[in-house]
C-alpha positions as CSV (number, residue, x, y, z in Angstrom):
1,X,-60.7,-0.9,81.1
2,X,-63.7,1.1,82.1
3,X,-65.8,2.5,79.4
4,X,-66.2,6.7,79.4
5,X,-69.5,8.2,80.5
6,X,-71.1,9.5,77.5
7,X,-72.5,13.0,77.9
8,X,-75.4,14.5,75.4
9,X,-74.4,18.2,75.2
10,X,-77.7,20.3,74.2
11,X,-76.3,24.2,73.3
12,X,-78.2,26.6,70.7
13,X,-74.7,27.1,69.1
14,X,-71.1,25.4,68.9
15,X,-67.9,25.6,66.7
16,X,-66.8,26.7,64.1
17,X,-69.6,29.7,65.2
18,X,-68.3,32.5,67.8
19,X,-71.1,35.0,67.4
20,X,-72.9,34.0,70.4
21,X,-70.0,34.3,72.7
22,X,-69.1,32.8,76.4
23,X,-71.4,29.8,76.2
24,X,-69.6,28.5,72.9
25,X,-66.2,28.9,74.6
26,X,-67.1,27.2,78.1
27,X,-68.4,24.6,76.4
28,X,-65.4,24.3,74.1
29,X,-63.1,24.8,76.4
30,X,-65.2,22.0,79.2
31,X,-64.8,19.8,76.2
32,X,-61.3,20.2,75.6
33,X,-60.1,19.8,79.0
34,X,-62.4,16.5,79.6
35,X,-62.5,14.5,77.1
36,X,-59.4,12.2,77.5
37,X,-62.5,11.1,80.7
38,X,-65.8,11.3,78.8
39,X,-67.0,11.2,75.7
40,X,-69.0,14.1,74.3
41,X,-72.2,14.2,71.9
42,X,-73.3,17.7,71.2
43,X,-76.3,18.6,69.8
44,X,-76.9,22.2,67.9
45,X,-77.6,24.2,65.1
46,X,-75.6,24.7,62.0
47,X,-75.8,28.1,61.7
48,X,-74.1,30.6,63.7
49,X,-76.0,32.8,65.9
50,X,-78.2,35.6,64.3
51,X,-76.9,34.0,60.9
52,X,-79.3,32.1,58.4
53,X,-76.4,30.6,56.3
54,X,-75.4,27.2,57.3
55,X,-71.2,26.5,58.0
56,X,-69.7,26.1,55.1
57,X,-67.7,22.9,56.0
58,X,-70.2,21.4,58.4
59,X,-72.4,17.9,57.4
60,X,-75.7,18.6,58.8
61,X,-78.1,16.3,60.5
62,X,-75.6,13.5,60.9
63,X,-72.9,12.6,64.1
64,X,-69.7,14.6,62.5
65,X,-66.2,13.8,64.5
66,X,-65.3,17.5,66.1
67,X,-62.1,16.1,68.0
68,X,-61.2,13.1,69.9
69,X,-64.1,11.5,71.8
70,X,-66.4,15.2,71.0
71,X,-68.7,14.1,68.2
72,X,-71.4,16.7,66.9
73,X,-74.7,16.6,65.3
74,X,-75.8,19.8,63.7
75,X,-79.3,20.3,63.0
76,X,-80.2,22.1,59.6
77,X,-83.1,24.8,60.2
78,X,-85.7,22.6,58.4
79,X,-84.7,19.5,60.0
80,X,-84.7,21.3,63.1
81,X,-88.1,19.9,65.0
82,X,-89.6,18.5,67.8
83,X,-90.4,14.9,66.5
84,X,-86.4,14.8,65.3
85,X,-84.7,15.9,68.5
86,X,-86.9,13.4,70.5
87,X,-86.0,11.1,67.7
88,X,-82.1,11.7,68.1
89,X,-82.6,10.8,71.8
90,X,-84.0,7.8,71.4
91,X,-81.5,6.6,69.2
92,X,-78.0,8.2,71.0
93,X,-76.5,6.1,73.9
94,X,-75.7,8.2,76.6
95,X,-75.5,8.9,80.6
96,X,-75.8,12.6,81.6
97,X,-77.4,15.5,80.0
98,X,-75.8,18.5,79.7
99,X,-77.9,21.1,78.8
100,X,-77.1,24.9,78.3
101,X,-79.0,28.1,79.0
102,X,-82.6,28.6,79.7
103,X,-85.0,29.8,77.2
104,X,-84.3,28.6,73.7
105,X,-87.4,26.1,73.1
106,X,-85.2,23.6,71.6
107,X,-81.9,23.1,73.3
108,X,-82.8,24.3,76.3
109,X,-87.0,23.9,77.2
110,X,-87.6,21.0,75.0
111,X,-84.4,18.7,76.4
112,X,-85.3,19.9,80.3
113,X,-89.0,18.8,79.6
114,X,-88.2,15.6,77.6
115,X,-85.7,14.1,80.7
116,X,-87.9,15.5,83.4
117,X,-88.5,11.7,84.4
118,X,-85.3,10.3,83.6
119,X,-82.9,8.6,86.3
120,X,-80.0,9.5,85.2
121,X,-78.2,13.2,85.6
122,X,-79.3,16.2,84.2
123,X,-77.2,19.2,84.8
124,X,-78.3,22.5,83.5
125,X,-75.8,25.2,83.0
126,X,-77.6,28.5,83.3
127,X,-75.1,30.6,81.5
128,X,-75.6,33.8,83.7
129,X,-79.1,34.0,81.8
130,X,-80.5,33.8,85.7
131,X,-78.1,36.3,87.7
132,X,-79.7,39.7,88.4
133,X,-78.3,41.6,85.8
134,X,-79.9,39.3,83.2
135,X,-82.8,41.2,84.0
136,X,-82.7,44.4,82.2
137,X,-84.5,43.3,78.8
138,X,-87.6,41.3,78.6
139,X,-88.2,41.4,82.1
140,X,-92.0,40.6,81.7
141,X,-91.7,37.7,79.7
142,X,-89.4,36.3,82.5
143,X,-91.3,36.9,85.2
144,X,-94.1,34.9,83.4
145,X,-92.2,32.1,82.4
146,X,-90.3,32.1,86.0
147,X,-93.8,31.8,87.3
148,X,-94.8,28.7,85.0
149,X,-91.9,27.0,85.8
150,X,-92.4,27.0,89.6
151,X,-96.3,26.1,89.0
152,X,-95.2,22.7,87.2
153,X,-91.7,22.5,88.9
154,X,-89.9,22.5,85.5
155,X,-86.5,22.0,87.0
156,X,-87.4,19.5,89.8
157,X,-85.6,16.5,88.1
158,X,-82.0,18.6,87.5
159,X,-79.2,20.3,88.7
160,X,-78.5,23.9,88.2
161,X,-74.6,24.3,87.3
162,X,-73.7,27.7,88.5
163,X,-70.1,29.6,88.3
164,X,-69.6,30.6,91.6
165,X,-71.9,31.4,95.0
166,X,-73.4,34.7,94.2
167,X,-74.9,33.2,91.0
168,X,-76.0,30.2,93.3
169,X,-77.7,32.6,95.8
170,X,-79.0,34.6,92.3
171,X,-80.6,31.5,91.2
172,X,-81.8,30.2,94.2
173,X,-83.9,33.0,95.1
174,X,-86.1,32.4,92.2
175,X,-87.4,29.2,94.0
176,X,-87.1,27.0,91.1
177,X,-86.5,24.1,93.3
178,X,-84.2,21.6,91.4
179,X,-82.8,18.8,92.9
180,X,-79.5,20.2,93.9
181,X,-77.1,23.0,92.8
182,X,-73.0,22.5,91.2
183,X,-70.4,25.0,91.6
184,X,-68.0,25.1,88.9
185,X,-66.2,28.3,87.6
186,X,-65.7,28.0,83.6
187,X,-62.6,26.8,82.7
188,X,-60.0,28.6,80.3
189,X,-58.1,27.5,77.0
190,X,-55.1,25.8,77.9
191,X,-52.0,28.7,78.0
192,X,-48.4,28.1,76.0
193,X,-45.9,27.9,78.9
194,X,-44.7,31.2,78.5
195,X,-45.2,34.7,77.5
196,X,-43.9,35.8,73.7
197,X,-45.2,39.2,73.5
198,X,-44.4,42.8,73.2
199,X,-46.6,45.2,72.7
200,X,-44.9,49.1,72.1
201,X,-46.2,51.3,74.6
202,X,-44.9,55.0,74.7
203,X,-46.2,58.0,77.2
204,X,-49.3,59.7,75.6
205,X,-50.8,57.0,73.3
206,X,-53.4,53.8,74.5
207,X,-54.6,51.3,72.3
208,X,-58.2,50.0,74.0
209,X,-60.2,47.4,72.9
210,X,-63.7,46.1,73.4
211,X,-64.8,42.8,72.5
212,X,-68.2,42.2,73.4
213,X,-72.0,42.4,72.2
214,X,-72.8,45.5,71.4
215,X,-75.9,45.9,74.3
216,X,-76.9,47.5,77.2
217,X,-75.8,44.6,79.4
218,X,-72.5,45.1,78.0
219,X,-72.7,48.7,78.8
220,X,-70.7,50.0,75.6
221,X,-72.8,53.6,75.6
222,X,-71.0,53.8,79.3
223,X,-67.7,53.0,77.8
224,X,-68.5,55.6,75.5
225,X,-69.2,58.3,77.8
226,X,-66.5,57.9,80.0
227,X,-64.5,58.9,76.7
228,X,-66.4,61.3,76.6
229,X,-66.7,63.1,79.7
230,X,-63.1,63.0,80.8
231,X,-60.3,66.0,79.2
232,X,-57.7,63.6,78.5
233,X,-53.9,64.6,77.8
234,X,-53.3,62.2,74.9
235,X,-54.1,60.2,72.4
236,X,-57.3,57.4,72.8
237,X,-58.3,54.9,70.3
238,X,-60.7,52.5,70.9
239,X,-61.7,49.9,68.7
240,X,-65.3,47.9,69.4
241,X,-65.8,44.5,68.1
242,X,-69.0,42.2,68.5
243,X,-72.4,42.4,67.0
244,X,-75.1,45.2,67.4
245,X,-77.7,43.1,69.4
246,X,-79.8,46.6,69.0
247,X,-79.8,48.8,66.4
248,X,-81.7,52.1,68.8
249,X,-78.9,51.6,71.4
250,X,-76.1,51.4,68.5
251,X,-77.8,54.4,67.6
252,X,-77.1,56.3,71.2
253,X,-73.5,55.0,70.9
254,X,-73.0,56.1,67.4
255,X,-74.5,59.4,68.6
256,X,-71.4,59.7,71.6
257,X,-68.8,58.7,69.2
258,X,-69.5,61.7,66.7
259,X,-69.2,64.0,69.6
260,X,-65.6,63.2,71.0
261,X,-62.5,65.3,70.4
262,X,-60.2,64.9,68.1
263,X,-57.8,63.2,70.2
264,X,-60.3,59.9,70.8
265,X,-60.4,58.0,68.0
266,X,-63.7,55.3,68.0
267,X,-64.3,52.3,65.2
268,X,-66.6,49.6,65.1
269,X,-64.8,46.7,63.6
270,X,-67.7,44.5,63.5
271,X,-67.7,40.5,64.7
272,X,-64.4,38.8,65.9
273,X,-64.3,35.3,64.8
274,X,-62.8,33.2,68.0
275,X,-59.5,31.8,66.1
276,X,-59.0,35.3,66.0
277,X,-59.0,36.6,68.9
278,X,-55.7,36.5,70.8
279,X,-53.7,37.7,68.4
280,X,-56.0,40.6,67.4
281,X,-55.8,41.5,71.3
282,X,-52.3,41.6,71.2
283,X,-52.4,44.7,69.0
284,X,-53.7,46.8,72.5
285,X,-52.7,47.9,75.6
286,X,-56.0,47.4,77.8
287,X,-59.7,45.7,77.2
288,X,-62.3,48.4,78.1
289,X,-65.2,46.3,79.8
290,X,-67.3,47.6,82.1
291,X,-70.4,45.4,81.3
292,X,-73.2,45.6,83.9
293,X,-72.4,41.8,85.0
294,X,-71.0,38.5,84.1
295,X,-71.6,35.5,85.4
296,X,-67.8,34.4,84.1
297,X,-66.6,37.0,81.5
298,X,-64.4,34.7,79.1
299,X,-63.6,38.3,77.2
300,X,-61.6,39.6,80.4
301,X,-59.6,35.8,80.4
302,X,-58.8,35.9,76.8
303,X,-57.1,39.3,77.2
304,X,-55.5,38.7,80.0
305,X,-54.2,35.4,78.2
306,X,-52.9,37.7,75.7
307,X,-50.7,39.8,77.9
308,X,-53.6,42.7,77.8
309,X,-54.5,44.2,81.5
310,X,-58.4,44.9,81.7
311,X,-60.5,47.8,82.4
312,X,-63.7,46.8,83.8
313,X,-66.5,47.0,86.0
314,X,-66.8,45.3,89.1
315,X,-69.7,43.5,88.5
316,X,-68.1,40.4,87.6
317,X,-66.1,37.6,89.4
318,X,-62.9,39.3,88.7
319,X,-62.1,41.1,91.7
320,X,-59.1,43.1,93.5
321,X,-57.3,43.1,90.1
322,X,-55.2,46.5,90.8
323,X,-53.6,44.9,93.8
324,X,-52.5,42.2,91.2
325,X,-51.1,44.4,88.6
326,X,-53.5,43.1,86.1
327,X,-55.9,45.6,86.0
328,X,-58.6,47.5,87.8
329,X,-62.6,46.6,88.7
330,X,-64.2,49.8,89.4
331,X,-67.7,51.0,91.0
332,X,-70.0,51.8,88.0
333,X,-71.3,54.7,89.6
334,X,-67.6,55.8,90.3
335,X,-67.2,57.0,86.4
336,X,-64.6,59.3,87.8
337,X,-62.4,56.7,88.5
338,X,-62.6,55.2,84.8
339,X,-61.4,58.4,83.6
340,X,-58.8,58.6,85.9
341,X,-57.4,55.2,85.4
342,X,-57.6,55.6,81.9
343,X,-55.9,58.5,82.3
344,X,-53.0,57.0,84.3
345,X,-52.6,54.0,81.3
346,X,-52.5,57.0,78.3
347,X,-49.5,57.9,81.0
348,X,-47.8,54.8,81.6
349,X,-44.7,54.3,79.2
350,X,-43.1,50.8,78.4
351,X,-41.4,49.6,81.5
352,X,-44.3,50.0,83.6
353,X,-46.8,48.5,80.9
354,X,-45.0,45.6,80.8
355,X,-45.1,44.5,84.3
356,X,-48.6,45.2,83.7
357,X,-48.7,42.7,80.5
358,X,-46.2,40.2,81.9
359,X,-48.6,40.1,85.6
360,X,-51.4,39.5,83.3
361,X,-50.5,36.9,81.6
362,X,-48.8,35.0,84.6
363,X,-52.6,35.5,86.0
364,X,-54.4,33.7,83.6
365,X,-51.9,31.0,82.9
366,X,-51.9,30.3,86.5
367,X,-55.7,30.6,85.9
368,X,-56.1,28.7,83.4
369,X,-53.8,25.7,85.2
370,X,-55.6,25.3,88.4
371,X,-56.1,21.5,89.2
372,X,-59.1,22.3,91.2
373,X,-60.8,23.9,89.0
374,X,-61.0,21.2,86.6
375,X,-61.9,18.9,89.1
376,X,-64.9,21.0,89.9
377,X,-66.0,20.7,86.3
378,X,-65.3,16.9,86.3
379,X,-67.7,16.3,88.7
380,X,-70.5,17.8,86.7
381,X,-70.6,14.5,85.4
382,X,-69.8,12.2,88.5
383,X,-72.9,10.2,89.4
């Protein structure tokens, strides 16, 4: 029997954290789906992300058993060094690297500099930190390190791992010149066979939800506003989970929700640990998401695995979603047409929400089985 390829995962964070969003789910959910064909060694931190305090039930700075063939080794924050990571390469057998995102010095710089001569594999996933709409804070400093990277050609000995062709062309056209580029959409947690949920929808009343970082890039203060601007004929609440990534633009948003009628009802519920949320998304009608792009958008999936029809922009690779009944992807600059649609859902009354639910669950279970899809991802780690 052949022996698995072993494949050294480098990611800033991992389970049992969830603060730091899509990249700790696609690699969870990678990990999940391959490892009956590879073995896994992932190296991170043990702390979650913007968080000091270690996991409570997590050995640090040893190889911990995470699931069958995924073993982890979580670094503590004064272990956490140069000399030790190059260390814990030198003494980890393994065949590909797998390294995610761009610009954290020591999951993502240090492991792309430290195999820049190695024969074997190196994939990088970017993560979206490359598309276009990455852009819109810290521009400078990315320009700048964009720049350095061509000068020594920092990415020459790896393989970008992109989600789909516009974030191929996105990355491509900063001339980075790796050695190739790997198409693979992010894959989804596995789907029960069938849907168990009801959700009580009546004529007048909507339930949205909004389950994102708090940021510009995740446009909330737009989400906001288009509660704010339309006169609607019901009853709104919202309810806004994730963390405040800044507390000036939290401020703007804060500054919307005190000026809404008394028909649109706003709260800020804080962070959503992951185990949590599916069943917390089955307490709303629609996800309100109109983020200024994704590269994958696991918030949109996880809704629509939960029977919850989206709201969202359609700057992300979820397209044509009306024509499916699972939702709607609208302009940005068309904020008439988020008012209107929210609108028509504070309208809808429970037989027509839940061929909305019942399509968007079928969607992402049919998602979230796709044979292909998987097979993109297994051949990450083909050599």
């Amino acid at each position: 029997m052949q022996a698995l390829k072993k494949i050294l995962v480098f990611i800033d964070w991992f389970l049992p954290g969830y603060k730091a969003g899509g990249p700790i789910r696609s690699v969870a959910n990678l990990t999940a789906h391959l490892s009956g064909e590879f073995k896994f060694f992932i190296v991170t931190r043990d702390t979650d992300y913007l968080e000091t305090n270690p996991y409570a039930d997590v050995k640090p700075n040893k190889w911990v058993d995470f699931a069958e063939n995924v073993k982890v080794f979580y670094f503590s924050a004064d272990n956490l060094s140069v000399a030790n990571i190059k260390k814990l390469v030198n003494n980890t057998d393994f065949d590909i690297v797998y390294i995610n995102g761009i610009y954290s010095f020591y999951f993502s710089l240090l492991p792309v500099y430290l195999f820049r001569k190695t024969r074997g594999k190196v994939v990088v996933a970017s993560r979206g930190m490359l598309s276009e709409h990455s852009f819109s804070s810290k521009n400078l400093k990315k320009k700048i390190f964009f720049r350095f990277a061509r000068l020594f050609k920092f990415y020459k000995n790896g393989y970008f791992h992109v989600t789909n062709e516009q974030e191929k062309n996105e990355v491509g056209s900063l001339n980075l010149k790796p050695k190739g580029f790997m198409v693979a959409p992010n894959l989804a947690a596995k789907l029960p066979g069938a849907k168990n949920i009801y959700k009580k929808k009546t004529p007048a009343v909507l339930k949205l939800i909004s389950i994102a970082r708090i940021s510009v890039e995740k446009n909330t203060l737009f989400a906001l506003q288009a509660l704010a601007d339309g006169e609607y004929l019901g009853d709104i609440k919202l309810d806004i989970y994730g963390s405040v990534y800044r507390q000036e633009y939290w401020n703007e948003c804060l500054s919307v929700i005190k000026s809404l009628p008394e028909n649109i009802k706003v709260s800020y519920k804080g962070e959503l640990d992951n185990k949590k949320v599916n069943e917390t998304l089955q307490n709303y009608h629609f996800s309100f998401l109109p983020s200024l792009g994704e590269n994958f958008g696991h918030s949109i999936l996880e809704s629509l695995s939960a029977a919850c029809p989206v709201i969202i922009s359609d700057q992300t690779p979820w397209r044509n979603l009306e024509e499916k009944n699972v939702g709607w992807d609208i302009p940005l600059k068309n904020k008439d047409k988020f008012i209107n649609t929210i609108q028509y859902c504070i309208d809808m009354d429970q037989e027509e929400y839940d061929k909305w639910s019942e399509k968007a669950y079928g969607f992402a279970k049919e998602f979230a089985n796709k044979p292909e899809l998987i097979e993109q991802s297994r051949k990450l780690f083909v050599t």
